[in-house]
MARROVO-746994 format. One record per residue (C-alpha): x, y, z; residue in one letter. Coordinates in steps of 0.1 Angstrom, whole numbers, plus 5000, padded with zeros to 4 digits. Layout:
<fikols>
x,y,z,res
X,Y,Z,A $
...
</fikols>
This chain:
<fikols>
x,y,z,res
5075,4795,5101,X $
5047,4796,5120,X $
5015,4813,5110,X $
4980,4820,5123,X $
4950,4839,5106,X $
4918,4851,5119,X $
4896,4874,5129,X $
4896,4898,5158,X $
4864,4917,5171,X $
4877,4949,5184,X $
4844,4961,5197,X $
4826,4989,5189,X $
4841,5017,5169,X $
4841,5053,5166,X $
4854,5065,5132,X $
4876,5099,5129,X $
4837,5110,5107,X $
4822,5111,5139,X $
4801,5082,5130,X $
4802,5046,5146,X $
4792,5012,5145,X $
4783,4985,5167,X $
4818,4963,5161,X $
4845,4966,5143,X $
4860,4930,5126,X $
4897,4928,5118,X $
4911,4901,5097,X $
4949,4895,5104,X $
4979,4871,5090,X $
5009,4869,5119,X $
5039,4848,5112,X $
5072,4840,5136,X $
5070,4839,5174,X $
5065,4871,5198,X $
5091,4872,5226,X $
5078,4907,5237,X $
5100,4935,5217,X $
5105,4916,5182,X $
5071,4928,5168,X $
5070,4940,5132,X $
5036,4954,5121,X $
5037,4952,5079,X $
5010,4977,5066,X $
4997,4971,5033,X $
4989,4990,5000,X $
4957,4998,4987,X $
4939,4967,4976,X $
4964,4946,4995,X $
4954,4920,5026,X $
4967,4907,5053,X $
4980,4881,5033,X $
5015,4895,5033,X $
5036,4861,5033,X $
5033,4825,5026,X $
5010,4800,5000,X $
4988,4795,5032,X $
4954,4781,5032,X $
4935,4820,5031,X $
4947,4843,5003,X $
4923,4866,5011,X $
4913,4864,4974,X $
4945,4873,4956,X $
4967,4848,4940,X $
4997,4851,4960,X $
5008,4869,4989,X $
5015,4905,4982,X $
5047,4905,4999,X $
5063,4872,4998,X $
5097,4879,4988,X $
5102,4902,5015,X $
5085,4886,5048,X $
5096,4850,5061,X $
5122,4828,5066,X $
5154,4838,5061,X $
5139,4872,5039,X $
5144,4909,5046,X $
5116,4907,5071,X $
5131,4874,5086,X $
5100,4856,5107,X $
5128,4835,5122,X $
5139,4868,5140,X $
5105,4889,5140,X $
5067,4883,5148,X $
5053,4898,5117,X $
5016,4910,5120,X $
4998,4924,5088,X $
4962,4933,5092,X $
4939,4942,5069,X $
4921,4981,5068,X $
4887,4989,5074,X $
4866,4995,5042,X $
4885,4968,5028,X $
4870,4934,5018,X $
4893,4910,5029,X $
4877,4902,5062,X $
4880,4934,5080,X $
4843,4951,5081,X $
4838,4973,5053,X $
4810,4978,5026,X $
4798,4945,5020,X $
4800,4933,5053,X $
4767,4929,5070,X $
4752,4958,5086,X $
4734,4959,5124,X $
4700,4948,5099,X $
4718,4915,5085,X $
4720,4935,5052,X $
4756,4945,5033,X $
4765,4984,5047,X $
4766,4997,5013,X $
4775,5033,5012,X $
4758,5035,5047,X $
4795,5024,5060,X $
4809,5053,5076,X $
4839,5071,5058,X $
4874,5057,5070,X $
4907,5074,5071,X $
4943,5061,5073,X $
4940,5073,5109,X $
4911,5049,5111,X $
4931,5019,5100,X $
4961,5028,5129,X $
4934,5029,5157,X $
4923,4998,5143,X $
4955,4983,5138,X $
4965,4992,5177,X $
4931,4979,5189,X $
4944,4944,5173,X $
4977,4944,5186,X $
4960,4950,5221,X $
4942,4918,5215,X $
4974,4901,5205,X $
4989,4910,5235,X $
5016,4931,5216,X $
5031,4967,5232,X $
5054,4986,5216,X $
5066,4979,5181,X $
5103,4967,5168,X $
5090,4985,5134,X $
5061,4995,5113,X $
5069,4990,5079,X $
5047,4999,5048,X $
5045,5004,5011,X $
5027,5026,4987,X $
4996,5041,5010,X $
5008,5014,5037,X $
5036,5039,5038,X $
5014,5070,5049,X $
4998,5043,5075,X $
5032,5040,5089,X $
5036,5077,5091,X $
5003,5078,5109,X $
5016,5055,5131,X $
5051,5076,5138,X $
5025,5106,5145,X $
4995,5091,5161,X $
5017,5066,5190,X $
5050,5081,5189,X $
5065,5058,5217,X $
5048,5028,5205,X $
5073,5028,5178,X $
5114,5017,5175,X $
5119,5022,5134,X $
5096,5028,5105,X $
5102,5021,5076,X $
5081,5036,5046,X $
5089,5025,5009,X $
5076,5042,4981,X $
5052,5066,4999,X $
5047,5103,5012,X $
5033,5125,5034,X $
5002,5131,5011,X $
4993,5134,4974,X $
5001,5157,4946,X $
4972,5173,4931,X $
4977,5148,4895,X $
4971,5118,4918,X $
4945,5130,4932,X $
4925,5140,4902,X $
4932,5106,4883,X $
4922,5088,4918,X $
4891,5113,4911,X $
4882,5094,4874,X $
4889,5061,4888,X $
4859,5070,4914,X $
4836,5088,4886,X $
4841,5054,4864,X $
4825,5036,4891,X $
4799,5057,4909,X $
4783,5061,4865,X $
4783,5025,4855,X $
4746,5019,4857,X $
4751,4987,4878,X $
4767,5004,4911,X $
4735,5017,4918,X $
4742,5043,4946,X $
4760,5017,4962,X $
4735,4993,4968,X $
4743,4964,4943,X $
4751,4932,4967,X $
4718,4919,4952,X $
4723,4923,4918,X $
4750,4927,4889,X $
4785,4947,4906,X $
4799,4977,4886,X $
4825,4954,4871,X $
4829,4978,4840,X $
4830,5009,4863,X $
4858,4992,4889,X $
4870,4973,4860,X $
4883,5013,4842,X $
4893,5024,4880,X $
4917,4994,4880,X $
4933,5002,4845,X $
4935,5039,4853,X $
4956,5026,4890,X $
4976,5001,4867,X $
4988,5030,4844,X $
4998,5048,4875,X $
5016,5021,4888,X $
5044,5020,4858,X $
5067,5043,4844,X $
5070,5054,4806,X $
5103,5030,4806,X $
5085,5004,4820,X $
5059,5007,4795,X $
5082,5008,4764,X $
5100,4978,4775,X $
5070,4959,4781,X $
5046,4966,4752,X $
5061,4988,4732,X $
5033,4997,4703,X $
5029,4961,4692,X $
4996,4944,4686,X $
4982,4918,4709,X $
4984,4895,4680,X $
4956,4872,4657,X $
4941,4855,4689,X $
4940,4884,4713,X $
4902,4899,4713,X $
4887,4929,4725,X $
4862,4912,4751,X $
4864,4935,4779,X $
4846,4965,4770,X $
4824,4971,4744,X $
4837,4989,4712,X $
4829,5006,4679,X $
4825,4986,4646,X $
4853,5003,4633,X $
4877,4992,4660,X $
4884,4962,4645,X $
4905,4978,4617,X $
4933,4990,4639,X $
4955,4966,4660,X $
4945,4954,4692,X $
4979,4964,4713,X $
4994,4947,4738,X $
4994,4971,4763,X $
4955,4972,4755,X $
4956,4935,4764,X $
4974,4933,4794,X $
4949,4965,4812,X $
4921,4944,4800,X $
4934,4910,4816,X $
4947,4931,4851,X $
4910,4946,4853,X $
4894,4912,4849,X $
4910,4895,4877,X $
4909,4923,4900,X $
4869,4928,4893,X $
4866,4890,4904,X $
4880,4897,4942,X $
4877,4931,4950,X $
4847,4954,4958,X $
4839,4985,4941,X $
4827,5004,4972,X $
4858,4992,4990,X $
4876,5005,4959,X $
4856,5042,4964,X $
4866,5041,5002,X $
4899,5038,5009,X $
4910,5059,4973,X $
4892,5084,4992,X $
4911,5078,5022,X $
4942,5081,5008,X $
4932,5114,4989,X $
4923,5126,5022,X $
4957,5120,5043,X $
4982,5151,5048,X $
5009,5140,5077,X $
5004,5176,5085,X $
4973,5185,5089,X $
4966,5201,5125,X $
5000,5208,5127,X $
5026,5234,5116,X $
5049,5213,5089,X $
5057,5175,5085,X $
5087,5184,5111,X $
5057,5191,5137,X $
5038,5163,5131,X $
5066,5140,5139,X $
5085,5158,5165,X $
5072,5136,5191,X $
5087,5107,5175,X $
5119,5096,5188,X $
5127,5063,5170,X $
5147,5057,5137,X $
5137,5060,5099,X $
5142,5046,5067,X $
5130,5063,5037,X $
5130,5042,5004,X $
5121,5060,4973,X $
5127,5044,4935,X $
5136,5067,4907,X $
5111,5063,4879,X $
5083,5065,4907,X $
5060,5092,4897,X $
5029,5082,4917,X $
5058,5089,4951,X $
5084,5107,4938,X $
5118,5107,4954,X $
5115,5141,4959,X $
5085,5138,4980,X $
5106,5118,5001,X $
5133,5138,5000,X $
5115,5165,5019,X $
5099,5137,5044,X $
5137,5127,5052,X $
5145,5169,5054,X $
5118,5170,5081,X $
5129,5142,5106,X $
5163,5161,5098,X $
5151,5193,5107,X $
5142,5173,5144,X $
5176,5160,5147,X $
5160,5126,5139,X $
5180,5096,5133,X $
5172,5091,5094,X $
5183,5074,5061,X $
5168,5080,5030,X $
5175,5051,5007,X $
5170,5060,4966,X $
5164,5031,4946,X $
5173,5040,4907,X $
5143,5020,4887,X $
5126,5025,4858,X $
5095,5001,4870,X $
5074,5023,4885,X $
5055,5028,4918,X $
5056,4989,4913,X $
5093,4989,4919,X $
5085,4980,4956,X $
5069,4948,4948,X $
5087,4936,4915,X $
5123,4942,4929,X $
5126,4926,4957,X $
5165,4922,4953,X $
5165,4960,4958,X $
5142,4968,4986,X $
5157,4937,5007,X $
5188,4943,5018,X $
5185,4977,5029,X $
5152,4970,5048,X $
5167,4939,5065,X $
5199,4957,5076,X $
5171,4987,5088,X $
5157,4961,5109,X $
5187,4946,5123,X $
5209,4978,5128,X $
5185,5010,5119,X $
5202,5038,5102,X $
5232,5019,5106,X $
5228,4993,5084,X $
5255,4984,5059,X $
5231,4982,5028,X $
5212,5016,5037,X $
5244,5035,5031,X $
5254,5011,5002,X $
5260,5042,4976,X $
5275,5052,4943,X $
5272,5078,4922,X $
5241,5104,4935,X $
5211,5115,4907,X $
5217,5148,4895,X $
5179,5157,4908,X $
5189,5159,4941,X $
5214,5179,4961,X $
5247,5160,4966,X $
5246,5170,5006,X $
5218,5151,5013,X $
5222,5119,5036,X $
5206,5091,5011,X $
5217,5061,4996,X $
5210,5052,4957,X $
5214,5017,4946,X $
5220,5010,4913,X $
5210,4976,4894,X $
5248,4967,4896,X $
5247,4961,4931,X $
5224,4931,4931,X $
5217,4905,4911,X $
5181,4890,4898,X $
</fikols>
């Protein structure tokens, strides 16, 4: 497939805060060739990149694409049919301008960067598509917070948009999110070492954003998920507490492995991500509500006109299927070509990266023949949470296999 990466210089840039800079970088990953209406803009999740696809020669840091299962050749998001574009958000540090990139003095922004929003990274991601010479999109497609990106998208350029597709997200956050997304921020911003945000020249918060990370990686799972994976057993004889520091009396009681595995996540995510990237675009996601300045979700997206898929998984409990439940109620409420596609799982917000077999064939049918598709309405027996008139879709493990 082919694949280019870069950098695009979008100008200068006036954030929703009110505040601007002098220009505004973003990084970008496309893949597949543009024949004017096959465009497929992939939004991604919170410490994602625009690495979406591919072992290419820029990860943007991570080990692997985020994505790879689901965009390229021959895959749900088939970049022998599409030209996929992913671009990474500002406030991020992946190449789009954020905290640590250098301010108009040479010097890192710090925590003089202006607050971003998800309506932020829209404006930006339309500003790059200009540049691309893309119009109107095929889709916008997005997962976890990349999902209320997408939404933004349905709200802020109605007719720039064919079918959206938004897996494992919602039109905001419950008030538990937000107040664990609240710790996650307090464990950075009282480490000694993030120094009001100025720390580029010195030691990072690494045990601040290192506790952020574990409290997002407990969010991430279910209690099923949990169970099957550690269970209560001990890490075992070579396994060491060498992450944080800890009491003398610590090392009578068993070092679990569930203990192990937060400690291992939170070092490799310390070593390629920033922890004032971390405290910006938490924040943003706190911040979005779909309907804010308008009456109901239904207002917000009445303007929109295009079709919508709504995947939810069952053990989810960071974006229930409930909250999307009443997202697909909305666009009903409009008239509004919609399927709401519930994935049973017991993995977690995670499901949407970890199960590819499940999210694939209903987002590649989406593509292909919207609300249509064969796969979204692949059903079998509906969960007893929700009411059996509702026009969704369940897939249970049965129907594919690993």
């Amino acid at each position: 497939m082919k694949t280019d990466s870069g950098t695009v210089d979008v100008g200068a840039f006036d954030f929703e805060c009110g505040a601007d800079i002098p220009s505004l970088d973003v990084a970008y990953e496309s893949y597949g060739e543009f024949d004017g209406s096959n465009a497929v803009l992939v939004c991604h999740a919170l410490t994602g990149s625009q690495n979406v696809a591919g072992y290419g020669e820029n990860t943007a840091g991570q080990a692997r694409a985020w994505w790879n299962d689901i965009v390229g050749a021959g895959k749900a998001i088939d970049t022998n049919d599409y030209y996929v574009v992913c671009a990474n958000v500002p406030g991020s540090c992946y190449g789009t301008t954020g905290p640590a990139s250098p301010g108009p003095d040479g010097d890192p922004y710090g925590t003089d960067f202006p607050p971003v929003t998800v309506g932020d990274w829209t404006r930006a991601q339309r500003l790059l598509l200009d540049e691309l010479g893309v119009g109107r999109l095929h889709a916008v497609v997005g997962g976890s917070v990349g999902g209320m990106n997408a939404l933004d998208w349905a709200q802020r350029y109605p007719d720039d948009v064919r079918h959206l597709a938004v897996v494992a997200a919602a039109g905001r956050l419950d008030p538990q999110c937000l107040a664990l997304d609240a710790i996650a921020r307090r464990a950075i911003t009282t480490d000694p070492d993030w120094n009001g945000g100025d720390y580029y020249d010195g030691d990072p918060p690494t045990d601040g954003l290192a506790l952020a990370r574990q409290l997002g990686h407990v969010m991430y799972l279910s209690k099923a998920s949990m169970e099957r994976k550690f269970g209560r057993r001990a890490a075992g004889r070579d396994a060491q507490r060498e992450s944080f520091p800890t009491d003398p009396a610590a090392a009578y009681f068993p070092y679990r492995d569930v203990e192990s595995y937060l400690d291992y996540q939170a070092e490799k995510f310390v070593e390629r991500f920033d922890a004032n990237s971390y405290l910006y675009l938490t924040r943003a996601m706190d911040d979005y509500d779909l309907a804010e300045g308008y009456e109901d979700d239904a207002d917000a997206l009445a303007a929109f006109e295009g079709e919508t898929l709504l995947l939810s998984f069952t053990g989810d409990w960071h974006f229930t299927t409930e909250q999307s439940e009443s997202l697909a109620e909305s666009l009903r409420e409009l008239d509004a070509p919609v399927a709401h596609h519930v994935v049973e799982s017991d993995h977690g917000h995670d499901a949407f990266l970890v199960e590819p077999e499940k999210v694939g064939p209903p987002l590649r049918d989406f593509l292909d023949d919207g609300v249509d598709g064969r796969a979204v309405h692949d059903t079998e027996e509906e969960p007893e949470s929700l009411p059996d008139d509702r026009d969704f879709a369940p897939v249970h493990s049965s129907l594919f296999s690993r």
